[in-house]
N, C-alpha and C positions, 0 to 999 in steps of 0.2 A: 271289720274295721271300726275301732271306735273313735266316731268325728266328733269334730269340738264346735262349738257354736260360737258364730261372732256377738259379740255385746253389743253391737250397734243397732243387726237388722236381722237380728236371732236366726240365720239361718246356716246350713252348715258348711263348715271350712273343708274342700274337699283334699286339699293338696298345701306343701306346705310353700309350693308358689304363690300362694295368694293370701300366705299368711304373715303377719304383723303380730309379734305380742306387743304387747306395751307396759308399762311399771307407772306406777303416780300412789309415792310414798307405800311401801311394801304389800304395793297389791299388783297382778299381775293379771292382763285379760288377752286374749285372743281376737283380733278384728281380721275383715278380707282386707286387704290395702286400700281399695276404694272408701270402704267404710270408716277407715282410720283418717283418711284425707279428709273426711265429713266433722269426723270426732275434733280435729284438729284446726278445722274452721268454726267451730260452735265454740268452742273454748274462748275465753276473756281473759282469764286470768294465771298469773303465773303459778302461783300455786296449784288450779286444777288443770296443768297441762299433764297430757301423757308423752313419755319418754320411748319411742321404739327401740327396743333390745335387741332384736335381731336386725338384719340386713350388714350392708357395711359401716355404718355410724355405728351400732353398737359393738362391733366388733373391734372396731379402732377401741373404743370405748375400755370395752373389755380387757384388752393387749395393754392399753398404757397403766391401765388401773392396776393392773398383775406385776408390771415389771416397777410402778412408783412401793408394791407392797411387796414384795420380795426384798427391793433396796432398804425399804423402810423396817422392816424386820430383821432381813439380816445385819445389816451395818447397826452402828450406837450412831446413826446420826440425828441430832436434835434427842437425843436420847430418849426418858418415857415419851417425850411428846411425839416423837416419831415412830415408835409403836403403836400409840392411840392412832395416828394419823395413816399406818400402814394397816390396821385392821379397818377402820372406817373405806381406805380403798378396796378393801375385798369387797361390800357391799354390790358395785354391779356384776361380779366375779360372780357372786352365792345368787344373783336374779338371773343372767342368762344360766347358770347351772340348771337353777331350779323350771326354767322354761322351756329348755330341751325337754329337760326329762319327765318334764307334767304332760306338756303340750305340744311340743314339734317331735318327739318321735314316737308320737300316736299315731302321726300322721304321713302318708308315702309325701317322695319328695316329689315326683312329679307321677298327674292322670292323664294318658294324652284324650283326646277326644272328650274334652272334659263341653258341659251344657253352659252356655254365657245363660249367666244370672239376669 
């Protein structure tokens, strides 16, 4: 099995219960949830906040972002500008893609009998 290490308290992400990736400006890292609640209380400022991609926020996330670029792609509306503005919506489309497939199915979905950290 190869596990993935949290960015916070380097240790390794067993399951992918207890895993958070997060995005802050096209970078993409792996926290346990507790450690992301930590990441997310040290932070000051708006710019260096982390965005969780997975769970159900990023998934709402995800769904509206696919169907605002689909409309915006397929239809002429707002014309080029709504092309530019239909590719700029794939953006969290192409980060939860790319986070599955780096980093959540590396990992089982669930270990029972797993050791509290």
């Amino acid at each position: 099995m190869n596990s993935k290490a949290c960015r916070y308290c380097y240790k390794p992400i067993r399951d992918r219960d207890e895993l958070v990736t997060a995005s802050n400006w096209f970078r993409i890292k792996p926290y346990h949830y507790k450690c992301f609640q930590e990441v997310e209380q040290e932070t000051k400022t708006i710019t260096g906040t982390w965005t969780p991609i997975n769970g159900y926020a990023g998934l709402i996330t995800v769904l509206i972002m696919l169907a605002l670029s689909v409309w915006m792609l397929s239809t002429n509306t707002l014309g080029q500008l709504g092309n530019l503005i239909g590719l700029l919506a794939l953006y969290p489309v192409f980060l939860r893609v790319v986070s599955f497939a780096w980093i959540e199915s590396k990992l089982p979905k669930f270990v029972e009998n797993k050791k509290h950290q």
